[in-house]
C-alpha positions, 0 to 999 in steps of 0.5 A: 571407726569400721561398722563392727569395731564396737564388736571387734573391741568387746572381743579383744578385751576378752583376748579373743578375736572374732571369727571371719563367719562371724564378722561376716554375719555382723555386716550382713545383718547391717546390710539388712540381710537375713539367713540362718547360721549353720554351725557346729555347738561352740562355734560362736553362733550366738555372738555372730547374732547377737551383735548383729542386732546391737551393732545397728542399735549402737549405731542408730542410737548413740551416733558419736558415742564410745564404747567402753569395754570395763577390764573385767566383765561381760557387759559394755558400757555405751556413753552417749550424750551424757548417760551411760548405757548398760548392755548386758553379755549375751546369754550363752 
């Protein structure tokens, strides 16, 4: 599994596909970098942070867990180790 492909998931069950700015956002903030998003309103700028911060949770706290993105809704289901946890959608 890539290091956004929990990201790439919860896009696609929405039928929509991740910007390159935005996947690029995603992996600099895994790489520990910081900078600021400067883009037009409605251009996903709020995804692009937001993910950034979840993605490194999901992977330092459920290592070997799966994503499961419910058919309808905005939220993601996390299993890891017997329990389910809630993530709420990003507020927009």
């Amino acid at each position: 599994m890539s290091d956004v492909a929990a990201a790439e998931k919860w896009f696609a069950s929405k039928g929509w596909a991740p910007l390159e700015f935005q996947r690029e956002v995603w992996r600099a903030y895994l790489r520990g970098e910081s900078g600021l998003v400067h883009a037009a309103t409605g251009t996903g700028k709020t995804l692009a942070a937001w993910w950034g911060p979840l993605l490194e949770w999901l992977a330092r706290e459920t290592a070997g867990a799966s994503l499961v993105v419910p058919n309808e809704g905005d939220q993601v289901w996390v299993v890891a180790e017997g329990r389910v946890v809630l993530v709420p959608r990003p507020v927009r």
